[in-house]
KETIVEX-207846 format. One record per residue (C-alpha): residue in three letters; x, y, z. Coordinates in steps of 0.02 Angstrom, whole numbers, plus 50000, padded with zeros to 5 digits. Layout:
BEGIN
ALAXYZ
...
This chain:
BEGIN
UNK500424860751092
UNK499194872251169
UNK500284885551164
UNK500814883250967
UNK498984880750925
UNK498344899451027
UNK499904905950925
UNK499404900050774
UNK497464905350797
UNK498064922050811
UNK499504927850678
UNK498774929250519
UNK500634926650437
UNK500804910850513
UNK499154904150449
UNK499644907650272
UNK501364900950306
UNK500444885350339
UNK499194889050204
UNK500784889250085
UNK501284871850137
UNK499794862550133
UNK499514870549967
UNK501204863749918
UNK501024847649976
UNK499114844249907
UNK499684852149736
UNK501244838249732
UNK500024824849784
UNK498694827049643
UNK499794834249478
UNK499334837449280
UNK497914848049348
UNK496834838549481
UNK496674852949605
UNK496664867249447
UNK494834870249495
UNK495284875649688
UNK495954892049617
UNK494254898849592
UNK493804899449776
UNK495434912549792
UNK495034920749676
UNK493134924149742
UNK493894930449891
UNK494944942649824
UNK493424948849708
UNK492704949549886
UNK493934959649943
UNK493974974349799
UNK492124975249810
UNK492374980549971
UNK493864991049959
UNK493325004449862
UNK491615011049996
UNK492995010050126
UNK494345021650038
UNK492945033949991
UNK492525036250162
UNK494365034350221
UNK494805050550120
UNK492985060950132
UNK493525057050342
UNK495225063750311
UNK494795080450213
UNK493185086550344
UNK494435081950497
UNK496085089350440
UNK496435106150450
UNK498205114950383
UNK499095131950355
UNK499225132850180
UNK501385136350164
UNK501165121150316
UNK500065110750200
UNK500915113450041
UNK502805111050122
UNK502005094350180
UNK501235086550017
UNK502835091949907
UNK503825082550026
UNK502745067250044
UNK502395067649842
UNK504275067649790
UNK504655054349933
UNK503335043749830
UNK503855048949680
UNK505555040249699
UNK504635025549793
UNK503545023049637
UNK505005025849496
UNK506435017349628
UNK505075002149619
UNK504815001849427
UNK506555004649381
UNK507234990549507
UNK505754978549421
UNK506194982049234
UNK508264980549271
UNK507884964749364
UNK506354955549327
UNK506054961349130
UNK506204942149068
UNK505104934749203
UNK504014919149167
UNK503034906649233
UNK503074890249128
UNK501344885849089
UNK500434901449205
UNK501154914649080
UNK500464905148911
UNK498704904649004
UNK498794923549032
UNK499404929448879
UNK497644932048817
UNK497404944848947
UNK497594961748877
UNK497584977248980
UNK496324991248929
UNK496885003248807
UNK497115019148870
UNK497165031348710
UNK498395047948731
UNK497515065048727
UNK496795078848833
UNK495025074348752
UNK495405055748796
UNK495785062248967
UNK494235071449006
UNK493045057548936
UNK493925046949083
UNK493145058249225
UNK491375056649127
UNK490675042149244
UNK488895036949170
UNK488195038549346
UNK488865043649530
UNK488755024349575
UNK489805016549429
UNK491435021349485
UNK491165009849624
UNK490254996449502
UNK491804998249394
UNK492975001549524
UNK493765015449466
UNK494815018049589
UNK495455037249534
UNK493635043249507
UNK493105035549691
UNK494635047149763
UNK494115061149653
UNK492135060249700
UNK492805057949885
UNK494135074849865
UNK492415082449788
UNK491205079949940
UNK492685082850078
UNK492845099850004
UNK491125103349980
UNK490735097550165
UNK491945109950231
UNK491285123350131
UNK489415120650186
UNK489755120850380
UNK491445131650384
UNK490645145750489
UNK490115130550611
UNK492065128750660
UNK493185114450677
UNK492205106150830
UNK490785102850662
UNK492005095650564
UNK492665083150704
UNK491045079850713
UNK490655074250542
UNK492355065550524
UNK491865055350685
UNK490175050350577
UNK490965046050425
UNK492265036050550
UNK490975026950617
UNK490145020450448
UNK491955016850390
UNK492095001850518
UNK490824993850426
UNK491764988850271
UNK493244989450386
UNK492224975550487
UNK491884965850334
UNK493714966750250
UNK494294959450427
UNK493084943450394
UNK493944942550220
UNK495554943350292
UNK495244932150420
UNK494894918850235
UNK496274923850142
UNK497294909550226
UNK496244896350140
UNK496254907049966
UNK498274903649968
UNK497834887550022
UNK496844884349854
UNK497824895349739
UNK499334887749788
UNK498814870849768
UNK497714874149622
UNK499594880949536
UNK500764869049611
UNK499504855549548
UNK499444864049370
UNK501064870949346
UNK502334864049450
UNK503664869149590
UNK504374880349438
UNK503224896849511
UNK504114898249666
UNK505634901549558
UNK504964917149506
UNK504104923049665
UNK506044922149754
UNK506644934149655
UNK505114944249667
UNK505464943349838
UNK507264950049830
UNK506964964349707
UNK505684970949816
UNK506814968749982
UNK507934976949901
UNK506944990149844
UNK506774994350021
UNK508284996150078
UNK508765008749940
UNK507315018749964
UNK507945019950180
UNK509665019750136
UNK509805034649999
UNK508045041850003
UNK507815043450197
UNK509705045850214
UNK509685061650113
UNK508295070850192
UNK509185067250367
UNK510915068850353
UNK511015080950180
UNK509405092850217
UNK509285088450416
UNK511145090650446
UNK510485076850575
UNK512025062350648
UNK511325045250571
UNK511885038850730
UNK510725049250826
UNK509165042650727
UNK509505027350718
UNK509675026750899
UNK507945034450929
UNK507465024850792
UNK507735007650828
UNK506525004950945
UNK504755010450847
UNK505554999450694
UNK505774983950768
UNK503914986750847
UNK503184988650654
UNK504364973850615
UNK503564963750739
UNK501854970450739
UNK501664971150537
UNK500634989850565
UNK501275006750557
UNK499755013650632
UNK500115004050781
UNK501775010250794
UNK501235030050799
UNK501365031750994
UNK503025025050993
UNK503635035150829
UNK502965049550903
UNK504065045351067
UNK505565043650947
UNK505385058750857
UNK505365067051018
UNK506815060251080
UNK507665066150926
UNK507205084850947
UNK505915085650819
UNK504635099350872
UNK502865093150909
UNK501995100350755
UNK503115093150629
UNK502785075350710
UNK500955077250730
UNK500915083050545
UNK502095070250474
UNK501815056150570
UNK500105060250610
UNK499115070850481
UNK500065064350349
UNK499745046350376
UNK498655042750248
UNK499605051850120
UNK501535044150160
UNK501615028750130
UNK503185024450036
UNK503355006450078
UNK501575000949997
UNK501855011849824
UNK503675003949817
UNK503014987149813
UNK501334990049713
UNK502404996849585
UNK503554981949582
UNK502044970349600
UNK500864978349451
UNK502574975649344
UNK503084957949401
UNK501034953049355
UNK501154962449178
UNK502594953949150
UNK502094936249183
UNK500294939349111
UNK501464945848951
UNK500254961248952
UNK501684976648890
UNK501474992648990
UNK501415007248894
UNK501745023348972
UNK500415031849000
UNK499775013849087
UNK501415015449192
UNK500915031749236
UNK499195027349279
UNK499825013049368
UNK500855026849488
UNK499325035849503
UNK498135022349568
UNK499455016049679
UNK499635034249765
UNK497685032749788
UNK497305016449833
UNK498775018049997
UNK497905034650049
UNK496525025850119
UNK497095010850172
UNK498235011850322
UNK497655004150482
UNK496944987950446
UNK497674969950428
UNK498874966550244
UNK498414984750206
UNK499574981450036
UNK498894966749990
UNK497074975649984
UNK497634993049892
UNK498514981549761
UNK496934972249734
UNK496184986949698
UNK497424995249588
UNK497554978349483
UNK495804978949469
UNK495874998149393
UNK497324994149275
UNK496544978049207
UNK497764964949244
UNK497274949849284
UNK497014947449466
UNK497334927049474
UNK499144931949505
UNK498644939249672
UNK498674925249790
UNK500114918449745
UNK500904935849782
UNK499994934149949
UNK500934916049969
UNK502504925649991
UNK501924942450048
UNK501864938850236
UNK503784940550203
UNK503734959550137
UNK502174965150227
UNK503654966750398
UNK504594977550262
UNK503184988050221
UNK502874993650380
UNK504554994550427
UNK504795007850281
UNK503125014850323
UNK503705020850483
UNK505485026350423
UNK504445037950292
UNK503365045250448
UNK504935049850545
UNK505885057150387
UNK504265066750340
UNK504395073850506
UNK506295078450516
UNK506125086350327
UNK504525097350398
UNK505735104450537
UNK507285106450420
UNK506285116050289
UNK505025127050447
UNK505755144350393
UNK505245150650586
UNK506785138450653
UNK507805148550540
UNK508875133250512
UNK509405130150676
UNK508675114450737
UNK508715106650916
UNK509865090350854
UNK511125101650789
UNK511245114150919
């Protein structure tokens, strides 16, 4: 007993595993509405949670931009790669959500949504500019704007190198190592919330089992498979491509290497905690140092193709329900914000779960859906960083296949 309860005290997927069935079982115990009222003390936490989010990606990305620094050909090779990887996350995502989960609906949830309207977002170059017009310096963060935060942050990265270039890089591993260390306070702080966000499934899910019936979980399975799936076609053709078509690189031979740093993310749920061991892999596989410390490494904030897939699958499965229609310009917004809001995220407990917040929050959607995403999330955060690490080690391979100094001859093929 000992044993399950130190277990239980510390996996944070377990805990909302048992959050979910307790929530069940309360909702089923007290229907037509009794526990309806529980649902507020979710959602406080996840307000919580984007207050906090968007202080810790501006200093995330300001970190990034002092710290890093890149050939430009290296630099450029790198962020076309990483973009059109995300690129086909983001439209692999959408597409899979509109073919599959167009007619989606929650009996009773969707009719108490429907009055939620996303913001209108007007077409236009003028309409365009008048969005990067903040009233003050402080109200993207009081709005959380989530763009204009990674915009402000690009802004004073840039202008920080400029001020102390002739100081050299030792100044700006300095000032990356400050702006590190004020990071861990929201860092600190989003831990606490995560640490809660067992007991805001626990009230969400009894709050909508109590309201609505067992009929949500319907809807939340096949969530659950379209996003799985998702997945697996982004590693299967996506990843596949770049190694075997562009690589020339035996899918044997990676998976072999492979294996071992993707059962680790599997069983870990982080791909930050799985760097030393994809670095190991892409070592064994001949990849040359600097293309793993750039892809794997430098690039870790920037690739993360397992978080965009399922934002974009989640923003569309919660428009859908809430019976909001996505226009698409909002569709491409909703890319956009879900490129920005993984950026600075990576490294810290449901790393997904938080970026979506925050990307809900800029699109206008109504963020009551959220826990009960989180009710079956613990089963795709594995996925996530299971992909996350696959995108690392691809990144990597592509930055060697496409180095015009190897002159296409590459260690794995030699």
């Amino acid at each position: 007993m000992a044993r399950i309860t130190a277990q239980l005290k510390n996996s944070l997927p377990l805990q909302i595993v048992l959050a979910v069935v307790i929530g069940v079982l309360a909702g089923a115990l007290f229907p037509n509405g009794q526990l309806s009222a529980l649902s507020e003390i979710g959602k406080a936490v996840i307000h919580w949670v984007k207050l906090i989010a968007g202080p810790f990606l501006f200093l995330t990305i300001v970190a990034s931009i002092v710290e890093v620094e890149l050939k430009a050909s290296d630099g450029l090779r790198l962020v076309v790669i990483a973009v059109v990887n995300t690129a086909i996350a983001i439209g692999l995502g959408m597409g899979l959500a509109h073919l599959f989960l167009g007619d989606v609906q929650i009996a009773g949830l969707s009719e108490n949504l429907a009055a939620v309207k996303a913001p209108e977002m007007t077409i236009g170059f003028g309409s365009w500019i008048k969005t990067m017009m903040p009233n003050s310096l402080f109200s993207p963060f009081v709005n959380n704007e989530i763009l204009l935060i990674a915009f402000l942050a690009m802004l004073v990265g840039i202008a920080l190198r400029h001020v102390y270039r002739e100081e050299g890089q030792a100044k700006f591993k300095q000032l990356a190592s400050q702006f590190e260390n004020v990071r861990r306070v929201p860092a600190v702080i989003l831990g606490w919330l995560i640490r809660i966000i067992p007991l805001a499934v626990l009230t969400v899910v009894a709050g909508a089992v109590s309201e609505y019936g067992f009929g949500i979980f319907h809807a939340l399975i096949k969530y659950v498979g379209v996003v799985l799936l998702g997945f697996a076609l982004q590693t299967i053709i996506v990843y596949g491509t770049w190694i075997v078509a562009v690589a020339r690189m035996p899918l044997k031979h990676f998976w072999r290497c492979a294996r071992e740093p993707v059962m680790y993310a599997f069983g870990v749920n982080s791909s930050l905690a799985t760097l030393p061991l994809t670095l190991n892999a892409l070592k064994k596989m001949g990849v040359s140092d600097r293309s793993s410390s750039l892809g794997a490494g430098v690039a870790t904030n920037l690739n993360n193709d397992g978080i965009v897939l399922y934002e974009a699958m989640a923003v569309f499965f919660i428009a859908k329900v809430a019976g909001i229609p996505m226009t698409e310009l909002q569709l491409l917004g909703a890319a956009l914000a879900c490129i920005v809001a993984s950026m600075g995220i990576t490294g810290i407990p449901e790393a997904g779960f938080i970026s979506l917040s925050v990307v809900i929050t800029t699109l206008g959607l109504p963020a009551e859906m959220l826990p009960l995403l989180l009710a079956v999330d613990w089963m795709l955060a594995r996925g996530r960083s299971v992909v996350n690490v696959l995108s690392d080690m691809t990144l990597s391979i592509a930055m060697d296949a496409t180095d015009p100094l190897l002159k296409g001859r590459k260690p794995w093929t030699a």
